[in-house]
N, CA, C and O atoms as a DFTB+ gen file, in Angstrom:
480 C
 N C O
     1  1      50.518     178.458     298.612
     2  2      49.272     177.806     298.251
     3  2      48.167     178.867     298.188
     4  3      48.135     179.733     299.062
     5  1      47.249     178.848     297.193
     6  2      46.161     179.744     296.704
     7  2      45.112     179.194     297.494
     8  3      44.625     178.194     296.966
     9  1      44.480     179.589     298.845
    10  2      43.390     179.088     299.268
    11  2      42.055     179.333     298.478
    12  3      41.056     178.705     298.830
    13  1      41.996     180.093     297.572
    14  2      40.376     180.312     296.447
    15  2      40.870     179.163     295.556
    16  3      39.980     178.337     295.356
    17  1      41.931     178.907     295.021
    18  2      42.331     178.126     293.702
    19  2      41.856     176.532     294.508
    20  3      41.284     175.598     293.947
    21  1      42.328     176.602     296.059
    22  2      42.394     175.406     296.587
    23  2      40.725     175.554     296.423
    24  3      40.159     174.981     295.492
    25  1      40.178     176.151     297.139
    26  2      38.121     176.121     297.665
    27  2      38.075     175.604     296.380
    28  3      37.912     174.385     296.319
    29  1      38.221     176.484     294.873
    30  2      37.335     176.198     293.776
    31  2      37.591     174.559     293.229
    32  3      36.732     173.870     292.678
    33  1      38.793     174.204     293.492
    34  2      38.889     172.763     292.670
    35  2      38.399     171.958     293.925
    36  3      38.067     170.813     293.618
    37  1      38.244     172.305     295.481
    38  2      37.303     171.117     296.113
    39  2      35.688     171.285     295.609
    40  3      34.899     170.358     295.423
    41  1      35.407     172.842     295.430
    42  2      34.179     172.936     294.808
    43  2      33.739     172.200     293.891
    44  3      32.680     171.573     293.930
    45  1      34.336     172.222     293.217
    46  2      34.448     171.633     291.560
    47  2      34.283     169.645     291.443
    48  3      33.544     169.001     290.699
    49  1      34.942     169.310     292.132
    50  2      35.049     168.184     292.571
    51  2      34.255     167.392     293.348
    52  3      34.118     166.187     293.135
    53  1      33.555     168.173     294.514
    54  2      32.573     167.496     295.005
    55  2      31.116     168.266     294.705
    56  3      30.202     167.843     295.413
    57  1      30.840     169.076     293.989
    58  2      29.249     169.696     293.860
    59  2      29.565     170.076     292.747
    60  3      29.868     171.263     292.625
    61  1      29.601     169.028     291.355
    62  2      29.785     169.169     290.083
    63  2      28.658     169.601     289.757
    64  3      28.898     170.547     289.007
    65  1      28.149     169.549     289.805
    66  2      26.388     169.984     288.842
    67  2      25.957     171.025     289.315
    68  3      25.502     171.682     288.378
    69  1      25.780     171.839     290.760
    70  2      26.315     172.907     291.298
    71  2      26.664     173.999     290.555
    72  3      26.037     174.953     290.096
    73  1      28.197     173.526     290.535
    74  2      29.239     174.630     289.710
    75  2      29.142     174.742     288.322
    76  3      29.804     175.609     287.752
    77  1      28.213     173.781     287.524
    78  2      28.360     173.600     286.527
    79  2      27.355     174.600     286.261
    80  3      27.588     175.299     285.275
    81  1      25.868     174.935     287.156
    82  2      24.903     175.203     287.039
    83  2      24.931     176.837     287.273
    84  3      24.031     177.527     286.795
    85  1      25.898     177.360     287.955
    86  2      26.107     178.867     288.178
    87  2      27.063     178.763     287.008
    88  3      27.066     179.821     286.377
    89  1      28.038     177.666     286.403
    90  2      29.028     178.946     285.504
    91  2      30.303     179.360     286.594
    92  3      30.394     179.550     287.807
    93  1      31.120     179.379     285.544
    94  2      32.618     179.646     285.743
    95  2      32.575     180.889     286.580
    96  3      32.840     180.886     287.782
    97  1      32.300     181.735     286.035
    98  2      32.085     183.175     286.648
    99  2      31.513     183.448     287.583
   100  3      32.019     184.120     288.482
   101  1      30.522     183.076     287.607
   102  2      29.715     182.716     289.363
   103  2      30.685     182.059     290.131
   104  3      31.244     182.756     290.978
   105  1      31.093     180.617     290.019
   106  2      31.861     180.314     290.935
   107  2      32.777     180.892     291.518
   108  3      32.877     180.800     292.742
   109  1      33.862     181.793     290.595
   110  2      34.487     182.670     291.110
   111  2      34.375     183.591     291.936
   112  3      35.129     183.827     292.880
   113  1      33.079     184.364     291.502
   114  2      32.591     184.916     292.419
   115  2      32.676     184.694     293.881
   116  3      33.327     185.310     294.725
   117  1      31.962     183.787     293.986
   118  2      31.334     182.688     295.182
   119  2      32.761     182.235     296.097
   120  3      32.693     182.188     297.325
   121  1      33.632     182.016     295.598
   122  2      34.830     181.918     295.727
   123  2      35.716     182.835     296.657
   124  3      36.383     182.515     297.641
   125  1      35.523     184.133     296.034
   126  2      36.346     184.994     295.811
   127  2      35.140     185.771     296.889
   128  3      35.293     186.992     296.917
   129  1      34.293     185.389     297.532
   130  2      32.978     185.825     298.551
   131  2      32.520     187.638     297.786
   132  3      32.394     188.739     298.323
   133  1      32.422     187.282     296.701
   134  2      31.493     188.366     295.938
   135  2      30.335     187.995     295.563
   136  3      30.185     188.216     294.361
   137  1      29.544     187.579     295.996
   138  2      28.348     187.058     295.640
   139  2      26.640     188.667     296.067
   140  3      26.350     189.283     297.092
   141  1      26.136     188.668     294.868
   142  2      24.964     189.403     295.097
   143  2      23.891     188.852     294.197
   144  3      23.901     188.751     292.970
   145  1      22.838     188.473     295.184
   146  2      21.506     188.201     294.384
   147  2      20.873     189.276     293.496
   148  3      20.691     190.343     294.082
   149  1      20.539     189.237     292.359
   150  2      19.304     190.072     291.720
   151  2      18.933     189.529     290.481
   152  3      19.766     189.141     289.662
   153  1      17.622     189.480     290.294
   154  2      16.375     189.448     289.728
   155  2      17.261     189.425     288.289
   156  3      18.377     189.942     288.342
   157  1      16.945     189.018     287.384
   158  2      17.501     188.344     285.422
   159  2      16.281     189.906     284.675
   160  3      15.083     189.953     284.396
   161  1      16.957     190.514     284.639
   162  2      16.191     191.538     283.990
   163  2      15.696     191.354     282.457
   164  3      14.886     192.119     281.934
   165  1      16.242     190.323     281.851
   166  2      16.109     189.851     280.084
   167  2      15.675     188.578     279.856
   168  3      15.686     188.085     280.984
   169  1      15.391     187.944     279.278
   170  2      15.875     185.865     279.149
   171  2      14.965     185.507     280.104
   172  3      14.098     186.075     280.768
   173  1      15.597     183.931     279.935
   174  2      14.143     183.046     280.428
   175  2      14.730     183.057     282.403
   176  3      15.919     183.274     282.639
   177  1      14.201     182.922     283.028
   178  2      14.218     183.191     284.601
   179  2      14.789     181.620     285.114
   180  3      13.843     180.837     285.021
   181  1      15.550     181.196     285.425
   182  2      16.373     180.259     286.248
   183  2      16.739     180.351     287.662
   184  3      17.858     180.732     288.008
   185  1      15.853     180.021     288.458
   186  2      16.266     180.306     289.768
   187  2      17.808     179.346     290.208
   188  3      18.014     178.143     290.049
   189  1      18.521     180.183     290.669
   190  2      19.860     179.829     291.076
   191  2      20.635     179.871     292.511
   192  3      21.782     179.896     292.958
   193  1      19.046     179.860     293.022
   194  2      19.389     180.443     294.717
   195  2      20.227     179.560     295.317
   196  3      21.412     179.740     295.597
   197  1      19.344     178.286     295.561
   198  2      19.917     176.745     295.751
   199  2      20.954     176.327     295.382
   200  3      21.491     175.565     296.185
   201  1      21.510     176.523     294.423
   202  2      23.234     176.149     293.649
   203  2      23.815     177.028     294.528
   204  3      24.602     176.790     295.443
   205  1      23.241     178.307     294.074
   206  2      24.501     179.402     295.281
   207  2      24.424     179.375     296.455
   208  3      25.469     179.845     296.904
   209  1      23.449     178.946     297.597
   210  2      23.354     179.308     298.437
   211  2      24.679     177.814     298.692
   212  3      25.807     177.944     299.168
   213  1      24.260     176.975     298.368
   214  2      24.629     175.490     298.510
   215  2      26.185     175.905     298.577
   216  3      26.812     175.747     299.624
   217  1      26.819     176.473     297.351
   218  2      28.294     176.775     297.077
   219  2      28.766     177.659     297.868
   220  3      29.962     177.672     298.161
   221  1      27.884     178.546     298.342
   222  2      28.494     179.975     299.300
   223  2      28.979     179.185     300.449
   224  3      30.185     179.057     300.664
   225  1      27.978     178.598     301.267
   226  2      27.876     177.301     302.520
   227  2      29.193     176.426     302.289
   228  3      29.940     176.530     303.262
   229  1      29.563     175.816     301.554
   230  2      30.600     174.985     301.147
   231  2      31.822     175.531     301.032
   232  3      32.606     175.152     301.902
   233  1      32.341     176.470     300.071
   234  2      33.227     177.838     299.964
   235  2      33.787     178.287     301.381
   236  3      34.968     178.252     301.729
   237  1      32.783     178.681     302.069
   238  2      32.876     179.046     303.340
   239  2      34.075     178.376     304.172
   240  3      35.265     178.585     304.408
   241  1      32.942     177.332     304.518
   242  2      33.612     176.265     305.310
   243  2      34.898     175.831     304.793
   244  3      35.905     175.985     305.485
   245  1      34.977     175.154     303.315
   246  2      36.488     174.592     302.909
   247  2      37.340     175.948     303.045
   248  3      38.510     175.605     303.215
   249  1      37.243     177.189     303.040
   250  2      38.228     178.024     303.296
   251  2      38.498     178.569     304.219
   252  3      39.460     179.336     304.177
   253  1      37.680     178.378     305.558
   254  2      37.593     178.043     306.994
   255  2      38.996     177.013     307.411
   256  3      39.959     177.291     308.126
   257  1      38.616     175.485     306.509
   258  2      39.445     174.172     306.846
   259  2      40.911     174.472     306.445
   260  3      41.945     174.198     307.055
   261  1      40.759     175.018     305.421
   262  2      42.370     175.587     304.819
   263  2      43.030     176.371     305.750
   264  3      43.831     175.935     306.577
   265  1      42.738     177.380     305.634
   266  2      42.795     177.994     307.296
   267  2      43.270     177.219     308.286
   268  3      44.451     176.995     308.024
   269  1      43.027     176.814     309.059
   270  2      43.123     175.906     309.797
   271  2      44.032     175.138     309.701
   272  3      44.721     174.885     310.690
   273  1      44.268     174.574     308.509
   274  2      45.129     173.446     308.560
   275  2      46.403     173.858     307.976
   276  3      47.362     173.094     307.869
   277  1      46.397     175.054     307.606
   278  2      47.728     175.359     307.230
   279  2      48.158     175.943     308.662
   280  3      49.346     175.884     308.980
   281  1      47.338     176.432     309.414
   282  2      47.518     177.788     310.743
   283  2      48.405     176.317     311.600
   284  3      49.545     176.278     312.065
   285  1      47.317     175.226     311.543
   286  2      47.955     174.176     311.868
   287  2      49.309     173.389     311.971
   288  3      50.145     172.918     312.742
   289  1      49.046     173.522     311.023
   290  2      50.717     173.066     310.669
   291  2      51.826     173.598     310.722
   292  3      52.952     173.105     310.648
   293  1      51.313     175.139     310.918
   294  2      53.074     176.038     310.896
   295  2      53.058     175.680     312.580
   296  3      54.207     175.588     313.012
   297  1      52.209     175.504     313.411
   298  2      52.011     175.693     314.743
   299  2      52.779     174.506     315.142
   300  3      53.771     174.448     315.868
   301  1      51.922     173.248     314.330
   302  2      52.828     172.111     314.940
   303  2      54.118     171.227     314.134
   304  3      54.629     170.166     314.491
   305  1      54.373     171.915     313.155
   306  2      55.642     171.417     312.605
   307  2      55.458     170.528     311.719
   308  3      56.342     170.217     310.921
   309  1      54.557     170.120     311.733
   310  2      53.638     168.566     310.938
   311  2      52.753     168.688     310.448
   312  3      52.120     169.720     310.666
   313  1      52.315     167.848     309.663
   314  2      50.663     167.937     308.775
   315  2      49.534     167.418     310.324
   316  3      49.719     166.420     311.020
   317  1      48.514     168.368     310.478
   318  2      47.762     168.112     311.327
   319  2      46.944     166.553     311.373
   320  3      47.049     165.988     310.285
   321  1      46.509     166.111     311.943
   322  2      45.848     164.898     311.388
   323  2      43.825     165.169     312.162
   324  3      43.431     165.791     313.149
   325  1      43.291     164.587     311.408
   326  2      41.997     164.672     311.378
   327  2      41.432     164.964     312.569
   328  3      40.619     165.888     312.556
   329  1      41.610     164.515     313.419
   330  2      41.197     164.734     314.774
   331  2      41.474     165.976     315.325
   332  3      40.709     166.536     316.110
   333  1      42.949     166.614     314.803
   334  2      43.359     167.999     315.567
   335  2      42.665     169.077     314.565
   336  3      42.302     170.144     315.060
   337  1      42.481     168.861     313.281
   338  2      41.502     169.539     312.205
   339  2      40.167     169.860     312.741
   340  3      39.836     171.046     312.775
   341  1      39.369     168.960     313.160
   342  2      37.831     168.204     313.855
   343  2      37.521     169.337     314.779
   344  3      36.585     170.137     314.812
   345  1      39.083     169.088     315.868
   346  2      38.957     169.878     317.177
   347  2      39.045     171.834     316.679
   348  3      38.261     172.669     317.130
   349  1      39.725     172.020     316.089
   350  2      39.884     173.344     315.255
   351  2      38.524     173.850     315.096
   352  3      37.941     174.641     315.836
   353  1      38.058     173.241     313.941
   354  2      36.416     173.604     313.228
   355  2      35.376     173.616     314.595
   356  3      34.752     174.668     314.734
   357  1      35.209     172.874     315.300
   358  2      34.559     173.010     316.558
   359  2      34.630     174.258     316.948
   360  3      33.605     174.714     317.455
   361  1      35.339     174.788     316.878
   362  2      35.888     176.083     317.910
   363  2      35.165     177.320     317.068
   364  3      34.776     178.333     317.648
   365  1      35.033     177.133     315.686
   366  2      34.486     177.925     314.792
   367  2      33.116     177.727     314.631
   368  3      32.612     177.685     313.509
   369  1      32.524     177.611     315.572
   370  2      30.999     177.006     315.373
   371  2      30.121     177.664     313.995
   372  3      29.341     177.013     313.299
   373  1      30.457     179.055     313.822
   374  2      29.772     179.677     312.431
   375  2      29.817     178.805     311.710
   376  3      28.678     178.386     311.504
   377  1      30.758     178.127     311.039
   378  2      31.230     177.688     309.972
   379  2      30.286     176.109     310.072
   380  3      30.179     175.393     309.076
   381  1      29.990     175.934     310.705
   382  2      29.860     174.312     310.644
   383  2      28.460     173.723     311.026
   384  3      28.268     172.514     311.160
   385  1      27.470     174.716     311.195
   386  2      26.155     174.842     312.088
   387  2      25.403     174.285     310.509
   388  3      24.390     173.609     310.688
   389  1      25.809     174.509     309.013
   390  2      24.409     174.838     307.999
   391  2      24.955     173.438     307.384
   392  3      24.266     172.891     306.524
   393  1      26.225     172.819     307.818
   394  2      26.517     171.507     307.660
   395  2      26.017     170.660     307.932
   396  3      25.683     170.751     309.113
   397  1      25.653     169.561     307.399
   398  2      25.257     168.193     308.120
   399  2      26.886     167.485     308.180
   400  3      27.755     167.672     307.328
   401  1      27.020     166.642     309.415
   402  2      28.527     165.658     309.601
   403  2      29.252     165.429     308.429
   404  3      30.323     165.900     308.047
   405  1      28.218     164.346     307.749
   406  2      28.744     163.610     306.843
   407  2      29.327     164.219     305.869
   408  3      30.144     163.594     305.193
   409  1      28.975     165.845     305.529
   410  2      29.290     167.027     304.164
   411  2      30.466     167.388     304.744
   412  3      31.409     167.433     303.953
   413  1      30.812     167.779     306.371
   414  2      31.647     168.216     306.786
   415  2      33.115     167.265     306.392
   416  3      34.024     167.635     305.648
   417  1      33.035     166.176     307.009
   418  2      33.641     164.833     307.048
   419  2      34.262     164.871     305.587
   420  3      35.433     164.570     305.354
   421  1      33.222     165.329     304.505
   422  2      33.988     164.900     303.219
   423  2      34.529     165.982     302.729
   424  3      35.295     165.872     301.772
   425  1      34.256     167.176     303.254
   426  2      34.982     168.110     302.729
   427  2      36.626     168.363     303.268
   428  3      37.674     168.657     302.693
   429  1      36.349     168.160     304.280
   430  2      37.987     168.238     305.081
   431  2      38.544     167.065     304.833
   432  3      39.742     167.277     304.643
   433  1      38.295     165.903     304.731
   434  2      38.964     164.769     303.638
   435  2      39.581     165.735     302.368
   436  3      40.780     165.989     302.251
   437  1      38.653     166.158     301.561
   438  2      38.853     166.741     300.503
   439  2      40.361     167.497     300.623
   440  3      41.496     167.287     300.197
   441  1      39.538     168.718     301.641
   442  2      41.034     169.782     302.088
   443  2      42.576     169.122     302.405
   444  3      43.614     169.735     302.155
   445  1      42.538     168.022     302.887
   446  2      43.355     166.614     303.727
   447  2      44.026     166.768     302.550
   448  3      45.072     167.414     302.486
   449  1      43.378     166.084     301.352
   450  2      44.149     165.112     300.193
   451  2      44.578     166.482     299.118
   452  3      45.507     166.237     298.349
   453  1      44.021     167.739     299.039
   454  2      44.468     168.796     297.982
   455  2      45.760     169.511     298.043
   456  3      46.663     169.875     297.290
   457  1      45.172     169.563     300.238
   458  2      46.372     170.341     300.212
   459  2      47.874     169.128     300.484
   460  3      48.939     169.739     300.583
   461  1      47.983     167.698     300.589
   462  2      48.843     166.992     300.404
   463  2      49.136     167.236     298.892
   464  3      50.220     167.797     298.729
   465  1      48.335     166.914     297.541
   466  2      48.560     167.236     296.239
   467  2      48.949     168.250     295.961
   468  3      49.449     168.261     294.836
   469  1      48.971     169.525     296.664
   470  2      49.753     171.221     296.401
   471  2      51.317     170.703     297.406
   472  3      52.519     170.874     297.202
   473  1      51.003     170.431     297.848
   474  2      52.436     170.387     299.137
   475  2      53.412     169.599     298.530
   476  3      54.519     170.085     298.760
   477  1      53.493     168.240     297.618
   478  2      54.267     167.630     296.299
   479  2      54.757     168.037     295.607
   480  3      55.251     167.350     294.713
């Protein structure tokens, strides 16, 4: 399993307008944790901080959860279930501080149901 291939299609899926708004290539970036701010030296000026900062934050974390839940699963023989996921991310406090619950909650749902759809 491709954990960037996995981040970009939860990306993609839940912060459509987002990803749509940096571009393919950005996302990758962002993805792939190459990300550098600078200034549009030509063309009309689009601030893009907010999309990226938003996607870097998100990226992060879902490839944090992947992590985890695969580390998970070789550990316990089984697909982890939400609660032993929950208890994991806790432990990683970096990752989960620029989150609000409810973003968290839906992203590891997300991670839950992708990486069941790769594992098929």
């Amino acid at each position: 399993m491709n954990i960037k291939q996995v981040a970009q299609e939860i990306l993609q899926e839940n912060y459509p307008i987002e990803c749509e708004t940096v571009g393919p290539t950005n996302l990758q970036d962002i993805v792939d944790a190459e990300v550098s701010f600078s200034s549009a030296e030509h063309g009309s000026y689009m601030d893009l901080g907010d999309a990226i900062g938003t996607l870097v934050i998100a990226a992060t974390f879902v490839k944090t959860v992947v992590d985890i839940v695969v580390a998970a699963k070789k550990e316990l023989g089984r697909e982890p279930g939400k609660d032993e996921i929950e208890i994991r991310i806790v432990t990683k406090k970096e990752t989960i501080q620029k989150l609000d619950k409810e973003t968290r909650e839906r992203l590891v749902k997300a991670v839950i149901k992708k990486i069941k759809e790769k594992s098929t």
